[in-house]
C-alpha positions in Angstrom: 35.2 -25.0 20.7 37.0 -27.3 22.5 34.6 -28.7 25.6 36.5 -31.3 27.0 40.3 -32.3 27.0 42.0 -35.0 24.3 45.2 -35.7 25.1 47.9 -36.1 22.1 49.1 -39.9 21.6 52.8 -39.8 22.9 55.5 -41.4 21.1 56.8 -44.6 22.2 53.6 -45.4 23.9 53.2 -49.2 22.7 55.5 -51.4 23.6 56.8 -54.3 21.0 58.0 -57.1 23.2 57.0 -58.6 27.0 60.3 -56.7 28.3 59.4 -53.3 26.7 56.0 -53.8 28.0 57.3 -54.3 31.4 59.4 -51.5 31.5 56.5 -49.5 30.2 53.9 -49.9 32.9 57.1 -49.8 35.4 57.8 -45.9 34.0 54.2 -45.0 33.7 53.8 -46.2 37.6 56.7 -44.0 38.1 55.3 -41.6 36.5 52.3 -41.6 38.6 54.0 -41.5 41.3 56.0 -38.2 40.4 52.8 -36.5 40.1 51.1 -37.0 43.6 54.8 -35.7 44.6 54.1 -33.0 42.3 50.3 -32.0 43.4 51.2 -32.3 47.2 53.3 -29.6 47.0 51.5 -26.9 48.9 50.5 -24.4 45.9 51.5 -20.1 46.2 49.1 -18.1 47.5 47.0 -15.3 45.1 46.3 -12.2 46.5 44.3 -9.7 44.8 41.7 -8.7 42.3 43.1 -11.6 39.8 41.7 -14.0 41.7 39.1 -13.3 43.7 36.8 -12.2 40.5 34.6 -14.5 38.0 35.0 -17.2 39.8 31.5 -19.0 39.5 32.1 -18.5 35.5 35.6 -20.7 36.9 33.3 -22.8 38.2 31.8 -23.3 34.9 34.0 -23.6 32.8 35.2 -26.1 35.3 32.3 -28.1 35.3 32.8 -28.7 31.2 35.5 -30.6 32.2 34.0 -32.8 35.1 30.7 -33.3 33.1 33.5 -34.9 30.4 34.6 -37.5 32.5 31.3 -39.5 32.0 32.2 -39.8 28.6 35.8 -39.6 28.4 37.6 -42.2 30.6 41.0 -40.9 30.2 40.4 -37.4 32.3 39.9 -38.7 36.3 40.2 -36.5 38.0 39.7 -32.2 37.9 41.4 -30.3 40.8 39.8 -27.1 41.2 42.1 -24.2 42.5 45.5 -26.1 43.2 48.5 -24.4 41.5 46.3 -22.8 39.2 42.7 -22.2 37.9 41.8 -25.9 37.2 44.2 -29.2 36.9 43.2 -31.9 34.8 44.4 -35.0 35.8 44.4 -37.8 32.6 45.2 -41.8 33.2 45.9 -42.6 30.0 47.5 -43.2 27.6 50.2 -42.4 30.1 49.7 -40.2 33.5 49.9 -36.5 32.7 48.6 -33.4 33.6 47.0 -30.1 32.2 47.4 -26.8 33.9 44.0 -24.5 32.9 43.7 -20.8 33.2 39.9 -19.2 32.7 40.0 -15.6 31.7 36.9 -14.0 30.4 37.0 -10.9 28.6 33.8 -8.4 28.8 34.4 -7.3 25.4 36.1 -7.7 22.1 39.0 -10.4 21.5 42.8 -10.2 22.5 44.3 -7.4 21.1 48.3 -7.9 22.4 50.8 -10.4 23.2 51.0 -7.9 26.2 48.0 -8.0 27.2 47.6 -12.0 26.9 50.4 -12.4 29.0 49.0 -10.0 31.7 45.5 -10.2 31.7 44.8 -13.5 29.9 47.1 -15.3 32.7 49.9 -16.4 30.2 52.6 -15.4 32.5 51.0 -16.9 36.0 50.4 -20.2 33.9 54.1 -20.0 32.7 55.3 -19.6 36.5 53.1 -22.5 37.5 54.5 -24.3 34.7 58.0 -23.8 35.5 57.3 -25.3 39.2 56.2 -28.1 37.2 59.4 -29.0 35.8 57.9 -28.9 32.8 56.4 -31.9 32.7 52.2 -30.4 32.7 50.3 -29.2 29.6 49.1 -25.5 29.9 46.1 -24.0 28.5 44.1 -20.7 28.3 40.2 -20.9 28.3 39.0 -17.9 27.5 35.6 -16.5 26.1 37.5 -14.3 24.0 38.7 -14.8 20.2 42.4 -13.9 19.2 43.1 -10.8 17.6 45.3 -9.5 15.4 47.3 -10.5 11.9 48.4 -13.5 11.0 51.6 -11.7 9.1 52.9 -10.3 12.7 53.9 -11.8 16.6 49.7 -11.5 17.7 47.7 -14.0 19.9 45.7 -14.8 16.9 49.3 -15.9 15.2 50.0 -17.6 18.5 46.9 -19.7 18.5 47.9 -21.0 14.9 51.1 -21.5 15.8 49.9 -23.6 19.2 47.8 -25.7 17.4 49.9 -26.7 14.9 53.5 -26.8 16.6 55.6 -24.8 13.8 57.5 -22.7 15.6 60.1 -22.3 12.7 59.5 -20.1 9.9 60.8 -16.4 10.7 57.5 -14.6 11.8 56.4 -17.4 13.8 60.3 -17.3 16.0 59.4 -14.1 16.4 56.5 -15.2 19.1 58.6 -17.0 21.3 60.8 -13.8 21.9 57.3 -11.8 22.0 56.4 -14.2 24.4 59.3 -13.9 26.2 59.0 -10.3 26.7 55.7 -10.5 27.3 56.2 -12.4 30.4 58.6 -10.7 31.7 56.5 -7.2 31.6 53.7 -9.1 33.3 56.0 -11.0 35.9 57.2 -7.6 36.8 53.6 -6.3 37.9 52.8 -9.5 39.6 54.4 -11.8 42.4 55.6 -14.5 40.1 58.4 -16.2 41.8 59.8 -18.2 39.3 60.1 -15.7 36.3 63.3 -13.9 36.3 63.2 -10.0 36.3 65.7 -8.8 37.8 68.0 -6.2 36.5 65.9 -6.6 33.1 65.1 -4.0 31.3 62.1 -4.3 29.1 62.0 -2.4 25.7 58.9 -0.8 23.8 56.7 -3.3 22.2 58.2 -2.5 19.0 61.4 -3.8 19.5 60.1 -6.7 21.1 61.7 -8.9 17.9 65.1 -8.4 19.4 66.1 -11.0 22.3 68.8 -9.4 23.6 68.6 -8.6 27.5 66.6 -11.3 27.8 68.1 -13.5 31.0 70.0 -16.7 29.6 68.0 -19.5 28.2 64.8 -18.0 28.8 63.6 -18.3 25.6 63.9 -22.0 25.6 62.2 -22.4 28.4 59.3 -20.2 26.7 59.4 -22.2 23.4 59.0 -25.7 25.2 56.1 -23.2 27.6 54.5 -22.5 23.9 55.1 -26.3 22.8 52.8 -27.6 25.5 50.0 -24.9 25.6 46.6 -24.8 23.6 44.6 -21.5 23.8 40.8 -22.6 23.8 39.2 -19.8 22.9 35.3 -19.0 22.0 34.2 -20.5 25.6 30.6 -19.2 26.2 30.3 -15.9 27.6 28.9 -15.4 30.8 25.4 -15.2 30.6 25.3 -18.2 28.1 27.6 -20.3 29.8 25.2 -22.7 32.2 22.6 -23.2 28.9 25.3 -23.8 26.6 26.8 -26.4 29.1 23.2 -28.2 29.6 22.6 -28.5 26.0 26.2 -29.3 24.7 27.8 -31.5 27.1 25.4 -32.6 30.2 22.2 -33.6 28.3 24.9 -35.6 26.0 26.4 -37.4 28.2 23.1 -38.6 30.1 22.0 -39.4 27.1 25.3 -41.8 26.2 24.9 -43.3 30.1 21.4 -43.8 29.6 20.7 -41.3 32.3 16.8 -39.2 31.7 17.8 -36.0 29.7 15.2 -34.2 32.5 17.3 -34.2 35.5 20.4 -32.1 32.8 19.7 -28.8 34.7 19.5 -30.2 38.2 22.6 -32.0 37.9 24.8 -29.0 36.2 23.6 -26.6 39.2 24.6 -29.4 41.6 28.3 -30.1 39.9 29.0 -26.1 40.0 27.8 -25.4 43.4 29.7 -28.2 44.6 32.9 -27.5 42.0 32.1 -23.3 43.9 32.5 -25.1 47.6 35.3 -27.0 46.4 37.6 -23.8 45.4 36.7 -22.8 48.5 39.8 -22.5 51.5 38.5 -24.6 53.8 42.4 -25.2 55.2 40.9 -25.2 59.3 38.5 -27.8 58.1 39.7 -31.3 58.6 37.7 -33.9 56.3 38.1 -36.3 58.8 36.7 -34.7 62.1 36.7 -38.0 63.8 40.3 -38.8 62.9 41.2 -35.3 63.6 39.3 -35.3 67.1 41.1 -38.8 68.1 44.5 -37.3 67.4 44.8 -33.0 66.7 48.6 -33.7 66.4 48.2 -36.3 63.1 46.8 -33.5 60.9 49.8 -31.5 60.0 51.7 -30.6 56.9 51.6 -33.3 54.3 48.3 -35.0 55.8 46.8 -31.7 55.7 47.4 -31.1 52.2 45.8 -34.1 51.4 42.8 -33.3 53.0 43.0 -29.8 51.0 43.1 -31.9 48.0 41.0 -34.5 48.3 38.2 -31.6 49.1 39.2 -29.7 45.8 39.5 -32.8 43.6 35.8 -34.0 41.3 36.4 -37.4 40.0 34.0 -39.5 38.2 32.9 -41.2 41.7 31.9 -37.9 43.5 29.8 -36.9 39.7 27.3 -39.8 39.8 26.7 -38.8 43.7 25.7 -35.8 41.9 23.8 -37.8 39.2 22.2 -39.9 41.5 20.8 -37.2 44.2 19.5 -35.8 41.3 17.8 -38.8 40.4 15.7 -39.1 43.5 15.4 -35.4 44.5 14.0 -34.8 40.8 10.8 -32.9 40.7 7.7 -32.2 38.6 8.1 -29.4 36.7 6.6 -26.2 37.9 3.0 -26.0 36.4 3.1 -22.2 36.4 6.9 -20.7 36.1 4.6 -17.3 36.2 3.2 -17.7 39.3 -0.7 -17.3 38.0 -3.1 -18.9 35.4 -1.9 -18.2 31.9 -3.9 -15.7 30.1 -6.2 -16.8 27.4 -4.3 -17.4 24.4 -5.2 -15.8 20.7 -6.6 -17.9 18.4 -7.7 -21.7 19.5 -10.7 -20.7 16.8 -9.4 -23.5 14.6 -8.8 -26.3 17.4 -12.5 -25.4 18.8 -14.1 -26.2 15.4 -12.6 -29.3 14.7 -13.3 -30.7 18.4 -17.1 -29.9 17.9 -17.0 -32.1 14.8 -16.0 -34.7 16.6 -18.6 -34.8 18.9 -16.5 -33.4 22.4 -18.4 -31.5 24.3 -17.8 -27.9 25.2 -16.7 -28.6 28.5 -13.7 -30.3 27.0 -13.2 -28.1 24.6 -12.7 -25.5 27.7 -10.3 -27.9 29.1 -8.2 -28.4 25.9 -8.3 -24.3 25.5 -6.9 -23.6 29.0 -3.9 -26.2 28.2 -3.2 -25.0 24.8 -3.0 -21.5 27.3 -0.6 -22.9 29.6 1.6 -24.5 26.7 1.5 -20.7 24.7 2.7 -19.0 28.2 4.5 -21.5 29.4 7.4 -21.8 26.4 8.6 -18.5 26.0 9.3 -19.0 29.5 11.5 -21.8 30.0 12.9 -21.8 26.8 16.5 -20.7 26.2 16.8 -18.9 23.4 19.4 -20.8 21.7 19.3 -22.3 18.4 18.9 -25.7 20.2 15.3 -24.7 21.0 14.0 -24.7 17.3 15.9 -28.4 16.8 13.5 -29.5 20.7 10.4 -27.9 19.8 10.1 -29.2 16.2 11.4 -32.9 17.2 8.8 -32.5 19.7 6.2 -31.4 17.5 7.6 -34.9 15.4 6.9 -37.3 18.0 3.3 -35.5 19.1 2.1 -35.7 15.3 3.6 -39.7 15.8 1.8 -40.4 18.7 -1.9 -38.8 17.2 -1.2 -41.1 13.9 -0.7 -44.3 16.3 -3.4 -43.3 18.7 -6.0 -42.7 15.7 -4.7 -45.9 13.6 -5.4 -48.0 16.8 -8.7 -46.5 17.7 -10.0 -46.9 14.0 -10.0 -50.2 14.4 -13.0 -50.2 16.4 -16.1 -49.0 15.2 -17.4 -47.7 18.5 -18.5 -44.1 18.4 -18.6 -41.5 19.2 -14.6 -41.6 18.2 -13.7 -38.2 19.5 -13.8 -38.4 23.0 -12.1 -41.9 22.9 -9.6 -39.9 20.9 -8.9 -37.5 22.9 -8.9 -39.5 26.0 -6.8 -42.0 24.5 -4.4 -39.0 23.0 -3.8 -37.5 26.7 -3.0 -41.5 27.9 -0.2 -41.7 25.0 1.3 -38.6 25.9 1.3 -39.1 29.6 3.0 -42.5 29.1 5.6 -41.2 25.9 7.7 -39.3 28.6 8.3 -36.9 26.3 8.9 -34.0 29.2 12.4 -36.6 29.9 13.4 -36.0 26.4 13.6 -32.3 25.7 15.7 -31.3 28.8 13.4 -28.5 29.5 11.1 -27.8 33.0 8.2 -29.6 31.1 5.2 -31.9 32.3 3.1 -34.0 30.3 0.4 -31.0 30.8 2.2 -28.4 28.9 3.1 -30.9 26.0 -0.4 -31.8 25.9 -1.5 -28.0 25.0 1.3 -28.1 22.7 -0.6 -31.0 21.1 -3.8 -29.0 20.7 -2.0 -25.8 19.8 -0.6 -28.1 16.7 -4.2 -28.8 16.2 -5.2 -25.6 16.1 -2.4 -24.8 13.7 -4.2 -27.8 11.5 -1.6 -30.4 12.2 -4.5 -32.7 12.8 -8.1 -33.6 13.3 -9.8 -35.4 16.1 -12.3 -37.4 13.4 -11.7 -40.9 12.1 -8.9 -41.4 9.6 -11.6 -41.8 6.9 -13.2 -38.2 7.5 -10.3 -36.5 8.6 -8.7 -33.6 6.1 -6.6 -31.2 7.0 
């Protein structure tokens, strides 16, 4: 699954002499400048159920890309719901940009090149392309997988044939005039300005191997459309997509900027509620009020399409606003995501006996019981469900056992007793300071992870005796 954007090296890209170099930086500045020409355009309007559905799983899918700026310098900037879906917008290693369309599918993969083109958004990406001048990547991220054969014109033949760029042996020339006719069924149902359908007559699906009737040179301009697209499929669906995200690609990167894994969920609600307000049309909303207040008349056309854009465009500077509110407005953990005091919790037989042994008194064993109970009801709870949750709770479990062997090596060294209670005390000291609730990315305090610690004890992980008395 492809969760944030690489772009492909370009040829010609290093330059072999001062002169060369020179006239390299000159056509990339150039370049650059072509595309602000390019995104000031003021973008069609979309009407209709096509766009006014799934769009906070846009948002999401949306946010996979912003969250990839902290760790990938060469996307800056991702323009949400300008010319299409989402733009990417990379630096290097020369300016360029990335069309992105987001089509989930409730169920089962893509059955039809027809259908892709219609409802997977391959012909409204196409016309945005075209407007392009063909200068943009496309691509299709979709929750979906690509069905059909590999022997005959299918989506699942057209992801192969995207990925690797062969366009040449005879089944795979057959797409391109799939393709072709493809869009033109689609562009026919929908207001798509650019694709030619006029006084075309589409044929059964069947005979869609034969170009004839297609308008002239269409099918080049489809081919170089296939050339520059990708089709990033297996997206999460929609119920997993915010957990997936957390665990894949936020915690990640905060852990690669040295940022505390705990403030992961915080800061992806933040990024898509902003990246939600940002797709927004906020057109009769100048950014500027005091500018706009000290001169109505200034805020027309292009100025006002720059506002539009500036609102809809997440760069890396407007992310660590995000990261840093998140930073000071981070709060404890809730001690009780139920609402009540946890019910007692089977078992703790085990963790009772070996507390007595040690000499802690049945008040504290209480105490350890009732946070072993809030650990037991507590996990279940804020836990995802994911496969990631088996790799958190056993490293977890990892660095508990650690911290006991460290805690029991350095009280053994005295010969004070009784040792239990300075155990325990000393045990619930280490874990307070080990910021271990940081590390899992999960709504945990140091309380719960404490009852996880005497939960391991009562699963005979460990003793609360002296290294020399202690069995398991």
């Amino acid at each position: 699954m492809h969760l944030e954007a690489e772009p492909q090296k370009l040829p010609g890209t290093r330059a072999s002499s001062p002169v060369e170099a020179s006239a390299l930086e000159a056509g990339s500045r150039y370049q650059q400048v072509a595309i602000d020409d390019l995104l000031q355009q003021r973008p069609h309007e979309d009407i209709g159920v096509s766009t006014s559905q799934d769009y906070r799983y846009q948002a999401e899918i949306t946010a996979s890309f912003c969250i990839s700026m902290l760790t990938k310098p060469q996307l800056v900037e991702v323009i949400c719901e300008w010319h299409e879906d989402i733009v990417l917008r990379f630096g290097s290693p020369q300016p360029a940009l990335e069309l992105v369309s987001v089509k989930h599918r409730t169920t089962g993969p893509w059955p039809s090149i027809s259908l892709l083109c219609e409802k997977g958004g391959l012909a409204h990406l196409f016309d945005r392309w075209m407007a392009y001048d063909q200068t943009a990547r496309v691509r299709v991220c979709t929750n979906a997988r690509l069905g059909g054969s590999e022997k005959d014109p299918s989506p699942r033949l057209l992801g192969l044939a995207c990925q690797d760029g062969d366009f040449t042996s005879p089944v795979r020339a057959l797409l391109v005039t799939h393709v072709a006719w493809g869009i033109i069924k689609a562009a026919k149902k929908k207001d798509l300005s650019l694709i030619p359908t006029k006084d075309v007559s589409i044929p059964k699906p069947d005979q869609w191997h034969d170009p004839t009737g297609l308008p002239m040179y269409f099918e080049d301009q489809v081919k170089e459309f296939l050339r520059a697209l990708r089709l990033d499929c297996g997206r999460p669906d929609k119920p997993h997509a915010a957990d997936v995200h957390i665990r894949r690609l936020v915690e990640p990167a905060l852990r690669e900027t040295g940022l505390p894994v705990g403030i992961a969920p915080d800061v992806y609600k933040a990024l898509v509620d902003e990246i939600a307000a940002a797709c927004r049309d906020e057109d009769g909303n100048p950014r500027d009020l005091a500018a706009f207040i000290v001169d109505p008349f200034a805020n027309r056309a292009t100025p006002l399409f720059r506002e539009i854009l500036a609102r809809r465009t997440i760069n890396k500077k407007r992310i660590e606003a995000i990261l840093d509110a998140a930073q000071v407005g981070k709060t404890h953990a809730p001690l009780l995501p139920s609402g009540t005091r946890p019910p007692r919790a089977p078992g703790g037989r085990k963790m009772r006996s070996k507390m007595a042994d040690a000499s802690i008194d049945e008040g504290e064993q209480e105490n350890a019981a009732n946070l072993r109970d809030l650990w037991i009801d507590t996990w279940p709870r804020v836990s995802t469900g994911f496969p990631e949750d088996i790799q958190t709770l056993y490293t977890l479990e990892l660095e508990i056992l650690d911290i006991v062997r460290e805690v029991r090596v350095e009280l053994s060294e005295s010969p004070t007793e009784p040792f239990g209670p300075r155990f325990q005390v000393a045990l619930h000291r280490a874990i307070k300071k080990s910021r271990l609730s940081d590390m899992g990315g999960l709504p945990l305090s140091h309380h719960h992870l404490i009852g996880f610690a005497y939960e391991l004890s009562d699963l005979c992980k460990f003793r609360f005796t002296r290294l020399s008395s202690a069995t398991s």
